[in-house]
C-alpha angles and dihedrals in degrees: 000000000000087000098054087047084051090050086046101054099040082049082054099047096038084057100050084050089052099053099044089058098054098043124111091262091179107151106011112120122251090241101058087039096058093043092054087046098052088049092056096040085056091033085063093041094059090045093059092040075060107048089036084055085049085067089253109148117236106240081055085056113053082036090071092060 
């Protein structure tokens, strides 16, 4: 169970990821850009730390995204 919730949340945070790096970003600062980036890039790593210390294997892992 506690597996299927860690590939779910790391589904869910790959996809917000995903979907900040392919909007139309025209007109945000850099800054606020690469700090948002940043959040969701750590955002993912400790998603998959999560779902790694949940026993899920890594290839299962980065499958799911």
């Amino acid at each position: 169970m506690a597996a299927a919730l860690a590939l779910e949340h790391v589904r869910d945070t790959y996809a917000v990821l995903r979907t900040f790096m392919r909007a139309d970003n025209t007109g945000v600062p850099a800054r606020v850009w690469r700090d948002t980036y940043r959040q969701l890039t750590g955002d993912l790593m400790n998603a998959v730390g999560a779902a790694r210390t949940a026993g899920v294997p890594e290839h299962v892992i980065f499958d799911c995204m």
